[in-house]
VOTORTOR-682826 format. One record per residue (C-alpha): residue number from 1; residue in one letter; z negated, x, y negated. Coordinates in Angstrom, 1 decimal, m for minus. Each point is the difference from the previous one (the first is absolute). Layout:
<pados>
{NUM, "A", {Z, X, Y}}
...
</pados>
This chain:
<pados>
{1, "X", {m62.9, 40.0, m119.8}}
{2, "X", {3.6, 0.1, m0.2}}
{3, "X", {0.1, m0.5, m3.8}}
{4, "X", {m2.0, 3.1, m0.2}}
{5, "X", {2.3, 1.9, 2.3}}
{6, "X", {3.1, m1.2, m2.0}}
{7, "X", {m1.8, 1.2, m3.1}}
{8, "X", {m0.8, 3.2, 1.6}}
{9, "X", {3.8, 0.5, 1.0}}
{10, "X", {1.3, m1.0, m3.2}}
{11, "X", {m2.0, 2.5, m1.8}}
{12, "X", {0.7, 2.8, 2.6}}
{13, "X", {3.7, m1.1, m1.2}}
{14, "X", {m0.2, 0.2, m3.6}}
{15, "X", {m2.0, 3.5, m0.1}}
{16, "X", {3.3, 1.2, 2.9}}
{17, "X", {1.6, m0.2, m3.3}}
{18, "X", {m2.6, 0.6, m2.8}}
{19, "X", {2.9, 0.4, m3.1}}
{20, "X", {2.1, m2.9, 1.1}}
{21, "X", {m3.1, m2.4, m0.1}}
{22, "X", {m1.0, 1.8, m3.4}}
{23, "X", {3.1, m0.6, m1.7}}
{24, "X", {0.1, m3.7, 1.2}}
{25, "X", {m3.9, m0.2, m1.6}}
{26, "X", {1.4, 1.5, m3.0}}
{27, "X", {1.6, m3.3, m1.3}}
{28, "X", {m3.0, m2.3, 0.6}}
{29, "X", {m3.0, 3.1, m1.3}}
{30, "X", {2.3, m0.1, m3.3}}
{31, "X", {0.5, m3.9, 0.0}}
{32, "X", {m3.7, m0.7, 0.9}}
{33, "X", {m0.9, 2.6, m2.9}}
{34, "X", {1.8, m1.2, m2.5}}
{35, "X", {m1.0, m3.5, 1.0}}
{36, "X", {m3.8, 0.8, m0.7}}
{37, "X", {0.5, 2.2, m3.0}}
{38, "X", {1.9, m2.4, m1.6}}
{39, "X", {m2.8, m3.0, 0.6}}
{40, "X", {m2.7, 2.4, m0.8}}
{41, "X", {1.7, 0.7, m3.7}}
{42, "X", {0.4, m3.9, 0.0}}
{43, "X", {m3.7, m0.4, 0.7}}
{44, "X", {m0.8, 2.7, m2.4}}
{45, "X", {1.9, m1.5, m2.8}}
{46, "X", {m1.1, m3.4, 0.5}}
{47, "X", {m4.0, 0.8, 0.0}}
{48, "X", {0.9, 2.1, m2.7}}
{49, "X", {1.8, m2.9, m2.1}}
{50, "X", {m3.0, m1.8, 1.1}}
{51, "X", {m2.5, 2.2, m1.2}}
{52, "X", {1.3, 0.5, m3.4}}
{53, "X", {0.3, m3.9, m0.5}}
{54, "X", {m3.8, m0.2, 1.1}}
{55, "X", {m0.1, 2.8, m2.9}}
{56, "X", {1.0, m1.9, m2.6}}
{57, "X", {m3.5, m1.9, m0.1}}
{58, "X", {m1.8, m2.9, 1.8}}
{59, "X", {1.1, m3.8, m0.1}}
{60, "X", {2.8, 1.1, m2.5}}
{61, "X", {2.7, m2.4, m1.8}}
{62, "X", {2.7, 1.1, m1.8}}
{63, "X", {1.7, m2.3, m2.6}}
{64, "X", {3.5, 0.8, m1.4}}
{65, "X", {2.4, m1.6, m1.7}}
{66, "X", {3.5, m0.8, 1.9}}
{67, "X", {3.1, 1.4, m0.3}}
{68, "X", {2.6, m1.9, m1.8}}
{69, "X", {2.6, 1.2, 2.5}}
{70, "X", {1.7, m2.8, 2.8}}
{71, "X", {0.2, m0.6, 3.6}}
{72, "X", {m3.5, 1.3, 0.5}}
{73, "X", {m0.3, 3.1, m1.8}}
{74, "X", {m2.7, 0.8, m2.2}}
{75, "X", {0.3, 2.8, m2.4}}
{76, "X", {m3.1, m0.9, m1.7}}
{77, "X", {1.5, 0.3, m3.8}}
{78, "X", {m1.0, m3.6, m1.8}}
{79, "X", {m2.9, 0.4, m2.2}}
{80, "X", {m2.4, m2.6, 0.4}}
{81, "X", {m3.2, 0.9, 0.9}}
{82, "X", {m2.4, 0.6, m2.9}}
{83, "X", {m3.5, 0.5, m0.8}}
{84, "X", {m0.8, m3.3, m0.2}}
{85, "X", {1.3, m0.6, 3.5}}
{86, "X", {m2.5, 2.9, 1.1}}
{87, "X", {m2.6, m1.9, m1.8}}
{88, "X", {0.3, m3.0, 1.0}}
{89, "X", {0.3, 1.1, 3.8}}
{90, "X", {m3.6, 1.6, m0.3}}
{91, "X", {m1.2, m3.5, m1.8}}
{92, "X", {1.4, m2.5, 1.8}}
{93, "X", {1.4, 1.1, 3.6}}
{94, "X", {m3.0, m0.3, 2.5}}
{95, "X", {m0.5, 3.1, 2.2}}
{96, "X", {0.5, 2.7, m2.0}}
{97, "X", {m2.1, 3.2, 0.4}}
{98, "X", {1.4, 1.5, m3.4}}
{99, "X", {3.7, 0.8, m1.0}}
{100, "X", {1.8, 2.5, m2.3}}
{101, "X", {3.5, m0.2, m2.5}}
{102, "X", {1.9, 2.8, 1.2}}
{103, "X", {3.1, 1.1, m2.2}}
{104, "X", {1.7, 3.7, 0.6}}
{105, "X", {2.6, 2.2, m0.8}}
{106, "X", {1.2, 3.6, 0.1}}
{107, "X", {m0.9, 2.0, m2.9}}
{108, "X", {0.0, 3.9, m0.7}}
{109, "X", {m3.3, 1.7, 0.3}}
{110, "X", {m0.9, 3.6, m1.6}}
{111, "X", {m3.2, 1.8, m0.1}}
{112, "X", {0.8, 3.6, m2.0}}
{113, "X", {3.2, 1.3, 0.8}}
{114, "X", {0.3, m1.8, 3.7}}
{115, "X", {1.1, m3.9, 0.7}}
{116, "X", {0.9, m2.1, 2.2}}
{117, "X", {2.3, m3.2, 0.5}}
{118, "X", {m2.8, m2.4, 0.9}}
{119, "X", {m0.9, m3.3, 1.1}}
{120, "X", {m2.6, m2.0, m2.6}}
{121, "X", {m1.5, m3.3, 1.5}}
{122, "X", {m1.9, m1.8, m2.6}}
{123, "X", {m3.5, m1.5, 1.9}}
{124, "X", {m2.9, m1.9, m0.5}}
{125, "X", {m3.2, 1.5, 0.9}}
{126, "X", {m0.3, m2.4, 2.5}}
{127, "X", {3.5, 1.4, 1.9}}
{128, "X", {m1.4, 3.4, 1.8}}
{129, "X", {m2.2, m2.2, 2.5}}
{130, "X", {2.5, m2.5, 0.2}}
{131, "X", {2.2, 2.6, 1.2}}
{132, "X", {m2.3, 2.1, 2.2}}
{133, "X", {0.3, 3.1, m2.3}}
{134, "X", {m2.5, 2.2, m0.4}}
{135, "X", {m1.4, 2.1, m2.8}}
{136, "X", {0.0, 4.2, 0.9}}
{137, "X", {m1.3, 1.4, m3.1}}
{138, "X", {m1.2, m2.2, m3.1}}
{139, "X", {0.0, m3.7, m0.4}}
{140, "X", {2.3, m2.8, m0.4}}
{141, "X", {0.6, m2.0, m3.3}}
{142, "X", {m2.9, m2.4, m1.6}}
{143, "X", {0.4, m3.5, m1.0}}
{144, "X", {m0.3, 1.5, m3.7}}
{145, "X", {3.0, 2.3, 0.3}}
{146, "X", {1.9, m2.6, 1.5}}
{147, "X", {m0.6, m2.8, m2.7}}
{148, "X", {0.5, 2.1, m2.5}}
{149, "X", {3.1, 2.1, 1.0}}
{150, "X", {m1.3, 3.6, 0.0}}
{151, "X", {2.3, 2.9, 0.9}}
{152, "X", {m1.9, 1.1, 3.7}}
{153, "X", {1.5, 0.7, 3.1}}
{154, "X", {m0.5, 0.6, 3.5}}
{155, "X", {2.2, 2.7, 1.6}}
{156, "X", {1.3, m0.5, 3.5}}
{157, "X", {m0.9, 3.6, 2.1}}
{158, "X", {3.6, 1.2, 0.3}}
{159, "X", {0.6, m0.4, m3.9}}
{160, "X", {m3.5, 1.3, m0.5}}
{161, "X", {1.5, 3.2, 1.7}}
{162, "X", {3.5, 0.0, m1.9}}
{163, "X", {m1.7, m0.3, m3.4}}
{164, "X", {m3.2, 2.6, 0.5}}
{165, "X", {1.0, 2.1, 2.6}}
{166, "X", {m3.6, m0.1, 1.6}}
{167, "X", {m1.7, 0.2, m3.3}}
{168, "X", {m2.6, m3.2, m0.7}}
{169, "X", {1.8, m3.0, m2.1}}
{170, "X", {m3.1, m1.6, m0.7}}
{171, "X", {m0.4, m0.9, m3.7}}
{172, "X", {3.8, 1.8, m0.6}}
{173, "X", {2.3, m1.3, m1.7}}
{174, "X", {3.7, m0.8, 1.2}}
{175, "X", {2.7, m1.8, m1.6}}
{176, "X", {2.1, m3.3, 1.4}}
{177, "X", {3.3, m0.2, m2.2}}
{178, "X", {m2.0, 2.1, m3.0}}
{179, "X", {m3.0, m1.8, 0.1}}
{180, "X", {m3.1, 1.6, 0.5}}
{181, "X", {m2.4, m1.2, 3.1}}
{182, "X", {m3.7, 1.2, 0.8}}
{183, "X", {0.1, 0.7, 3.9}}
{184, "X", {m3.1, m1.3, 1.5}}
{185, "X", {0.8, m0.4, 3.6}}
{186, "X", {1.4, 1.3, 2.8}}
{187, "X", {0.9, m2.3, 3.5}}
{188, "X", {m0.6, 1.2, 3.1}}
{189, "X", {3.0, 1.0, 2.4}}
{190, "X", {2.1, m3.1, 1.5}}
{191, "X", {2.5, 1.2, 1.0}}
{192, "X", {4.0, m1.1, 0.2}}
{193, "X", {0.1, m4.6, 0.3}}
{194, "X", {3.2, 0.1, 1.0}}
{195, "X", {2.9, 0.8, m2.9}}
{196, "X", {m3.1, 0.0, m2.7}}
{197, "X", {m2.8, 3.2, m0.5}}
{198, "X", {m3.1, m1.6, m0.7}}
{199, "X", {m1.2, 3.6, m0.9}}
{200, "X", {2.4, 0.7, m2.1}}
{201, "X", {m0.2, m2.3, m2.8}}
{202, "X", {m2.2, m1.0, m3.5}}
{203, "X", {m2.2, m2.8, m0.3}}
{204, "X", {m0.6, m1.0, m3.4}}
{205, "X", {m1.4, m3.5, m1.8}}
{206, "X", {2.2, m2.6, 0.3}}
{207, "X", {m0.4, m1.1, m3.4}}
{208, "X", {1.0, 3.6, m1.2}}
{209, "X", {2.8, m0.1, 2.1}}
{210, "X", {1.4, m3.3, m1.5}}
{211, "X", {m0.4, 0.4, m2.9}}
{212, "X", {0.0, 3.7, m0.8}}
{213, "X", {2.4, 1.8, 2.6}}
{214, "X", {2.4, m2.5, 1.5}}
{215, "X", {m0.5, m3.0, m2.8}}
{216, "X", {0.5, m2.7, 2.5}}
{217, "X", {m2.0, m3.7, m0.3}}
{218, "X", {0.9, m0.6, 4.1}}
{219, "X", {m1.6, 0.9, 2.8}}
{220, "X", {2.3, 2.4, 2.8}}
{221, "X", {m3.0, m1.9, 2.7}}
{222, "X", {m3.2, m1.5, 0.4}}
{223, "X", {m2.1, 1.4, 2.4}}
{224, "X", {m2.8, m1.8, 1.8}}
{225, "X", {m3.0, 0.2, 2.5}}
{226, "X", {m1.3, m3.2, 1.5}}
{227, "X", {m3.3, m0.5, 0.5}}
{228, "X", {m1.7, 1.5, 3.1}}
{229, "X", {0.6, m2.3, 3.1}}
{230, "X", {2.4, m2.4, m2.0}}
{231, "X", {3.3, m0.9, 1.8}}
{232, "X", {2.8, 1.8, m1.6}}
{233, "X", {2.4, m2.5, 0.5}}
{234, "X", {m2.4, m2.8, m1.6}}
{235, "X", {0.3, 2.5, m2.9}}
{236, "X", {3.4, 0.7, m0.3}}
{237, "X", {0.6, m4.1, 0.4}}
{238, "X", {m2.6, m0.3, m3.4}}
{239, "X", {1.6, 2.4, m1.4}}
{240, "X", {3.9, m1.1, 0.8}}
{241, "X", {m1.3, m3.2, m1.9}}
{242, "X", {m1.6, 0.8, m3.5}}
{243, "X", {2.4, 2.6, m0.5}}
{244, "X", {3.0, m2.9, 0.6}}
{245, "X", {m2.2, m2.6, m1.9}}
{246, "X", {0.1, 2.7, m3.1}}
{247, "X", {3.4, 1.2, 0.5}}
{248, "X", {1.1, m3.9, m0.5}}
{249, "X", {2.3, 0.4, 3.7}}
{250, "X", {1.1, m2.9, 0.7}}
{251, "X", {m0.4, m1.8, 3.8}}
{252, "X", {2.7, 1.5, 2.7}}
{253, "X", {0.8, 3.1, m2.6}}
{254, "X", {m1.0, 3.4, 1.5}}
{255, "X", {m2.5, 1.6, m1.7}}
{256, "X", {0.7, 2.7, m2.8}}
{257, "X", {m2.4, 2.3, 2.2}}
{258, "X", {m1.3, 1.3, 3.0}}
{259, "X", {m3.9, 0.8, 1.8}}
{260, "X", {0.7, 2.2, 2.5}}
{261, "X", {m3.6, 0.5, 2.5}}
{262, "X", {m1.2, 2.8, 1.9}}
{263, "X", {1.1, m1.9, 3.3}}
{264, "X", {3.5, m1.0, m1.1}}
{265, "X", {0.4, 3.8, m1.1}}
{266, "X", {m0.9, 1.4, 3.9}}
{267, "X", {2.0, m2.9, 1.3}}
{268, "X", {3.1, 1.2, m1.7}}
{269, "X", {m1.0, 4.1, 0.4}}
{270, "X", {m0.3, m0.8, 3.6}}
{271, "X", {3.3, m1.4, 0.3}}
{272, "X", {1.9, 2.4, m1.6}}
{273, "X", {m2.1, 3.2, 2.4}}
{274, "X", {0.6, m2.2, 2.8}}
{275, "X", {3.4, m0.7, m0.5}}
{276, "X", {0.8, 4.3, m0.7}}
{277, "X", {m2.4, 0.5, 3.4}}
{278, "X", {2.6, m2.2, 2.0}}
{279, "X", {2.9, 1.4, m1.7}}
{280, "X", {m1.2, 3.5, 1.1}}
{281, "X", {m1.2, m0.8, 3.3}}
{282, "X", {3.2, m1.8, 1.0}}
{283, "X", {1.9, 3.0, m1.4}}
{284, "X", {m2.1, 2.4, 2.5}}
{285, "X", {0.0, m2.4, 2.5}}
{286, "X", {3.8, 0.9, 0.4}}
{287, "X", {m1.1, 3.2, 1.2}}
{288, "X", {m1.5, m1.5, 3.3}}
{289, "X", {3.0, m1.4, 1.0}}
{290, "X", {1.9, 2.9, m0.3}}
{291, "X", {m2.3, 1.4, 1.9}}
{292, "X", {0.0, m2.8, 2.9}}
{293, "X", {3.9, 0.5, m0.1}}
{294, "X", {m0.5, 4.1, 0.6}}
{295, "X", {m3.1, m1.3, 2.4}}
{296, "X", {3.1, m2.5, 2.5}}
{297, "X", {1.9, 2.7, m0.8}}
{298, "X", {m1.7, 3.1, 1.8}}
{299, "X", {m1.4, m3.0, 2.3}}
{300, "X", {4.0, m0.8, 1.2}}
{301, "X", {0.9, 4.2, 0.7}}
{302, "X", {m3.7, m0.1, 2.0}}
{303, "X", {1.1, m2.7, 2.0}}
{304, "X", {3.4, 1.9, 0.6}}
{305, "X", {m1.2, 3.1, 0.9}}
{306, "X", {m2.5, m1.7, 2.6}}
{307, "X", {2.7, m2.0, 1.6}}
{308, "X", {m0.4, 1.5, 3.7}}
{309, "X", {m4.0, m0.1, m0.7}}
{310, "X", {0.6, m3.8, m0.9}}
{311, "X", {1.9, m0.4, 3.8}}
{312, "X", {m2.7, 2.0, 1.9}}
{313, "X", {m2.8, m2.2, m1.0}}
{314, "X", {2.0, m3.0, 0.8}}
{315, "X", {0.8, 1.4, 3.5}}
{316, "X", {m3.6, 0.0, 1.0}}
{317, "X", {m0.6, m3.1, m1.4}}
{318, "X", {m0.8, 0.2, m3.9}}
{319, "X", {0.6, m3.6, m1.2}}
{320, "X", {2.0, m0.5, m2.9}}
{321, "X", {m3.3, m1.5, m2.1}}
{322, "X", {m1.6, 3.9, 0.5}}
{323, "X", {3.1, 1.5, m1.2}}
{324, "X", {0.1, m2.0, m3.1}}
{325, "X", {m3.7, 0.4, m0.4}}
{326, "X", {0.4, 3.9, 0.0}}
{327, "X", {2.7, 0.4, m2.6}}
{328, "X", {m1.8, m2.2, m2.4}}
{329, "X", {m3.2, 1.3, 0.1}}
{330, "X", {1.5, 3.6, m0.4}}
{331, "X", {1.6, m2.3, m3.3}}
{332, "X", {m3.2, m1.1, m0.9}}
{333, "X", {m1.7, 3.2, 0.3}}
{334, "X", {2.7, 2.3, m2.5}}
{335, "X", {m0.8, m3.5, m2.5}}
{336, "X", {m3.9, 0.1, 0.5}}
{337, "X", {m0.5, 3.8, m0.5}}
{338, "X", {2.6, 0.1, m2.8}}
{339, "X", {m1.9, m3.4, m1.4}}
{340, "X", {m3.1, 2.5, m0.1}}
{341, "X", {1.1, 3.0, m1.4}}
{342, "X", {1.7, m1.5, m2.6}}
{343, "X", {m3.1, m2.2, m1.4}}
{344, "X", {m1.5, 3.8, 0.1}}
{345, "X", {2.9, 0.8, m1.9}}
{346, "X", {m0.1, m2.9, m2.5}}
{347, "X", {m3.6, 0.1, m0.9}}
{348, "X", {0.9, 3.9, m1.1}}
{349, "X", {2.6, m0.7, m1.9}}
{350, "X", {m1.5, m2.8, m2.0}}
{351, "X", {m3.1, 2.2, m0.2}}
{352, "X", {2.1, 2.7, m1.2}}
{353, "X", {1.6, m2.2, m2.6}}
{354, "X", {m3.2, m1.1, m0.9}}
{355, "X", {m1.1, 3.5, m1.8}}
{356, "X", {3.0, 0.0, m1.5}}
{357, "X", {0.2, m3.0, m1.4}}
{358, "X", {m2.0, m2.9, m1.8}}
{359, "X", {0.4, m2.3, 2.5}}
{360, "X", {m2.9, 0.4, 2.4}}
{361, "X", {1.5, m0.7, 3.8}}
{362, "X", {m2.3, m2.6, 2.4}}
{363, "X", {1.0, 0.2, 3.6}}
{364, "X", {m0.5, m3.2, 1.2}}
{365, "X", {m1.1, m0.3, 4.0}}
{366, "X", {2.1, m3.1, m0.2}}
{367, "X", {3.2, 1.7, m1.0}}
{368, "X", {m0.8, 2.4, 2.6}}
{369, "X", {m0.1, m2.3, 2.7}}
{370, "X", {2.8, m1.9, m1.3}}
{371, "X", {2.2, 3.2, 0.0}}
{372, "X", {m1.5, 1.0, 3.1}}
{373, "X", {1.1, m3.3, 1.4}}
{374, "X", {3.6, m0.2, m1.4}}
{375, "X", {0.3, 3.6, 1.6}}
{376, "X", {m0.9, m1.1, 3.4}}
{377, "X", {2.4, m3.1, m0.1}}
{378, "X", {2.7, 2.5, m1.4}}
{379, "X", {m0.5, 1.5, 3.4}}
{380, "X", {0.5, m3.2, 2.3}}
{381, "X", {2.6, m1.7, m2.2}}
{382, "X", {2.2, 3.4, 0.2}}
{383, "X", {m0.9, 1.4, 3.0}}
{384, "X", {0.8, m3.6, 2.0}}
{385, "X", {3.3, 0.5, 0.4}}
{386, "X", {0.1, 3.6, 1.7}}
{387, "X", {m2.8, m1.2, 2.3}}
{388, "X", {1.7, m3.2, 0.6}}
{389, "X", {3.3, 2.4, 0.8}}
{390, "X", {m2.5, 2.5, 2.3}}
{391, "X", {m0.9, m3.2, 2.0}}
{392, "X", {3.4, m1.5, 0.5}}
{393, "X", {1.4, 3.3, 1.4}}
{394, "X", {1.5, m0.6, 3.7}}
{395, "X", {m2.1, 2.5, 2.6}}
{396, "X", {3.4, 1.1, 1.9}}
{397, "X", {2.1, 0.7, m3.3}}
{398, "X", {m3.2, 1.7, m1.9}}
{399, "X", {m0.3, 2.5, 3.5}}
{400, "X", {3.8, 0.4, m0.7}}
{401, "X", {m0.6, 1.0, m3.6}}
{402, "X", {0.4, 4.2, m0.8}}
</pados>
């Protein structure tokens, strides 16, 4: 019963001075706000990272070659994975679904009088299922055009656009550095995978693209499914070992190439998001203290300007645990309601930012309560001390007190 009362007075208190207790909420709404808005982008980013990984195709390996850089750093610029690598991994390795050579480059692309700098993967037929790409308008290439090296390509949407304006590029023809390809498909919409637009690109054979565009005999990577409820890491282990055996590495050398899987890729995306989501949410979380400082702060002039109230209640017998009590719940209460308006305040900001923005927000209810949490023991840590000071005060020299 008396807690309730002590609530009672303390809010009686804080509403005798409505803007005072506003502006000592101020610091911990904003804090609180920025705490959640900034976890909320974290979240958003990190399912989004996640999402566009999942993206990239089911049970997917990716073989490249290392760098020839030191202490760790790959660049990725020896050239030593060939077709007969690729081959050989599809013969020999046990697991694997199917695989595709991959080689690339940037090359001009024209239709009429409009072009466009673009990006040119050379595929198998087999790489749009690897890579969870789908087929919009048209087909994908045949075994046939592959084998034999004819001039077809696939358009990514956003390139479709650039070159035809909204016109239909099936069965046109465009050029890649002055050489003339018959369009015969179209991929739907993928969107942005992080530094690389999948729909803005040209998929062509990867036999035309060694041979006729880029003249290469290597291999940029290979890319590989593994076969439906196979162990990826079984896979990757096969493959670590015929690719050694042919590469003649010898025992204790690293190897001359890497095989990155789906779950070391989330592994390391997560990481990174993670580590930015701390980052931020320790910079925000600056805020609430600042505002627990402004909260002792107002706390301290309350307790001044109550000094004679202070000694009254001790006269007639208030004990010094009910004084304390009073001051810190009156603490607790400018924390807890600032605590609540500002996860209002966050999840509208990072729903705000959300339209804006790629990065789709996700309010977690266990950053709330977190923040929520942090607010209220902003509230005891800081306002402690005044209540402490309340308590201590001597009944004859607080009745003094003008």
């Amino acid at each position: 019963m008396l807690f309730w009362t002590i609530v009672k007075v303390g809010f009686k208190s804080l509403w005798a001075n409505k803007l005072r207790s506003a502006l000592a909420m101020l610091g911990i709404i904003i804090g609180v706000g920025a705490v959640i808005a900034m976890l909320a982008l974290g979240a958003g980013a990190r399912n989004m990272v996640l999402n566009r990984i999942s993206s990239m195709g089911t049970n997917l390996l990716i073989v490249r070659p290392s760098g020839s850089g030191r202490g760790g750093v790959s660049t990725g610029t020896q050239q030593n994975l060939t077709l007969a690598d690729a081959q050989a991994l599809l013969d020999e390795a046990p697991g694997i679904e199917r695989l595709s050579p991959v080689v690339g480059g940037t090359v001009q692309a024209k239709f009429m009088n409009r072009n466009t700098r673009a990006s040119v993967n050379g595929i198998a037929s087999t790489w749009l299922p690897i890579r969870g790409f789908e087929v919009e308008k048209g087909r994908g290439f045949t075994e046939l055009e592959v084998e034999s090296g004819f001039r077809t390509a696939i358009l990514g949407s956003v390139t479709a656009e650039t070159l035809f304006l909204g016109e239909d590029p099936l069965e046109q023809t465009i050029k890649l550095k002055g050489i003339n390809f018959r369009v015969v498909g179209v991929l739907k919409s993928k969107g942005d995978q992080g530094g690389f637009n999948a729909d803005d690109q040209v998929l062509v054979p990867y036999t035309t693209a060694m041979k006729q565009l880029f003249g290469l005999d290597y291999l940029r990577e290979i890319d590989v499914e593994a076969s439906e409820g196979g162990k990826q890491g079984e896979v990757k282990a096969a493959i670590t070992t015929l690719l050694r055996k042919r590469h003649r590495t010898q025992a204790g050398a690293e190897d001359d190439f890497n095989v990155r899987d789906q779950a070391e890729m989330i592994e390391t995306s997560t990481e990174v998001t993670r580590t930015f989501t701390i980052l931020l949410g320790g910079i925000a979380g600056i805020s609430l203290l600042v505002g627990g400082i402004g909260i002792m702060n107002i706390m301290l002039v309350t307790v001044t300007e109550r000094t004679r109230e202070i000694g009254i209640r001790k006269a007639i017998g208030a004990k010094r645990g009910s004084i304390l009590a009073q001051f810190l719940i009156e603490s607790v209460i400018v924390s807890g309601l600032g605590g609540v308006f500002g996860v209002g305040l966050g999840a509208g900001l990072a729903l705000a930012i959300s339209r804006f923005s790629p990065i789709k927000a996700q309010v977690e209810w266990q950053s709330a309560l977190m923040s929520l949490s942090f607010a209220l023991f902003v509230g005891i840590f800081f306002g402690f001390y005044p209540a402490r000071r309340a308590a201590a005060l001597d009944p004859i020299e607080a009745l003094r007190y003008e």
